[in-house]
N, C-alpha and C positions, 0 to 999 in steps of 0.2 A: 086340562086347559086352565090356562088361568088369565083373567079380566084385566089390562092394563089400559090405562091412559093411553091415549095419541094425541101430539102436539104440529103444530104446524109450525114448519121451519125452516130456513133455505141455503141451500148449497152455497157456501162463501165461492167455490170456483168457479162452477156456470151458473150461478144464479136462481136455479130453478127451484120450485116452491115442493114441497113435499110433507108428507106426516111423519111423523116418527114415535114409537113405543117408549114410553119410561115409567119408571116402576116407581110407588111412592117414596116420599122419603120415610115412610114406615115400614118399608120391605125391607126388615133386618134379616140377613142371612140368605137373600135372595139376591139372583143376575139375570140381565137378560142378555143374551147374545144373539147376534147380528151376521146373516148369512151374507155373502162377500159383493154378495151384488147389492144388497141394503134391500131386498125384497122379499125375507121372509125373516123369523126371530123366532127364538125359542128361552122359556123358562128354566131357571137349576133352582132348585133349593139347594146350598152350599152345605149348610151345616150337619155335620157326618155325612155328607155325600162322600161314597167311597173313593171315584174319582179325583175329585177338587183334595183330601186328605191324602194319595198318596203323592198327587201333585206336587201339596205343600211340604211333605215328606223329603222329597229328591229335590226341589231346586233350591239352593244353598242363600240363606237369608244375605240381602243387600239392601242396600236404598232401593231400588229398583225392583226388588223379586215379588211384590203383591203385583204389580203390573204384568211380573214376567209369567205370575203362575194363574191369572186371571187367562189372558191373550192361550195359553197352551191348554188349560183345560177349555177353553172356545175353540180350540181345533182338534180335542179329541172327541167332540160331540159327533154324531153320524152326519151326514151330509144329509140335507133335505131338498129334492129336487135339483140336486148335482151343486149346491151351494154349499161349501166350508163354511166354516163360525170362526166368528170374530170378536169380541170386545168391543171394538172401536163403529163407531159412527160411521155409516158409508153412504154416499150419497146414490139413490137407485139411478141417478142419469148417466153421471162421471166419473163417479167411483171412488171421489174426494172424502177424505174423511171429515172436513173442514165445515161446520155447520154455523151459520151467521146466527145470531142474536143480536137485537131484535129483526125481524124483518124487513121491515121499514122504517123510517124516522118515526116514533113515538110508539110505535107497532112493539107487543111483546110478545113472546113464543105462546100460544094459546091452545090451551084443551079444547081438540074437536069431536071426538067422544072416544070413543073404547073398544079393543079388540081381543077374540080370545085368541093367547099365544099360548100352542103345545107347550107340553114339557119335552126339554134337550135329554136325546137319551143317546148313550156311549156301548151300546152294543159289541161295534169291532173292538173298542180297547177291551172291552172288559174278556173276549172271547181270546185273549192273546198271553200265552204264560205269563210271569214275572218277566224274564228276561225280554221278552218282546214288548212288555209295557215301560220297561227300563228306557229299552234302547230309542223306543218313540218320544219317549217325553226329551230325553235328551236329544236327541234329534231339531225337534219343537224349540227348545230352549237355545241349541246356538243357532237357528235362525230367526227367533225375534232376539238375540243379544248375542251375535256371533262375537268374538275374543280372538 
């Protein structure tokens, strides 16, 4: 487990007020990713994580490929209580990714104390030959940047 922030912050689409996990701006080398419903999160340590390096390995460097290979190693994480992983922000009401700052007029996103978030672990990928780890991560890759 590991100890992160949570902030209060609110769904720019329906409005509704919610917490959310963020890692310091000292977490060099770390992510936290966001299960699809925006109700559960889990921690990677990136650097030599097997995973996130064969990632970076297979998808072909662009303006866009730290986005594209963040978003696919957060959907090769296991599901936790039937939730996929995500990257992105999700709001637990609507499912908007769209998070307002500040809250209110004068109101800023505020620390309301701390939760511990498991660490994100890839089980099924890792249990999958080469060729089955290939053909997923491509898979992954043209549907967040289908061509």
């Amino acid at each position: 487990m590991t100890q992160v922030a949570v902030f209060k912050c609110k769904c720019a689409t329906c409005r509704q007020p919610f917490t959310w996990p963020v890692l310091s701006d000292m977490s060099y080398g770390e992510a936290l990713i966001h299960g699809a419903h925006g109700t559960i999160h889990a921690h990677a340590w990136l650097i030599d994580h097997p995973v996130f390096d064969l990632v970076s390995k297979i998808i072909p460097r662009s303006l866009d490929s730290a986005k594209i290979i963040w978003e696919i190693f957060a959907r090769l994480a296991d599901p936790v209580d039937g939730q996929s992983f995500t990257c992105r922000s999700v709001c637990p009401f609507c499912g908007s990714p769209e998070r307002d700052s500040p809250l209110e007029p004068g109101e800023v996103d505020r620390m309301v104390g701390m939760i511990d978030v498991p660490e994100a672990t890839f089980d099924h990928f890792q249990s999958l030959n080469s060729a089955g780890k290939l053909a997923l991560v491509k898979r992954h890759a043209s549907d967040i940047n289908p061509r």
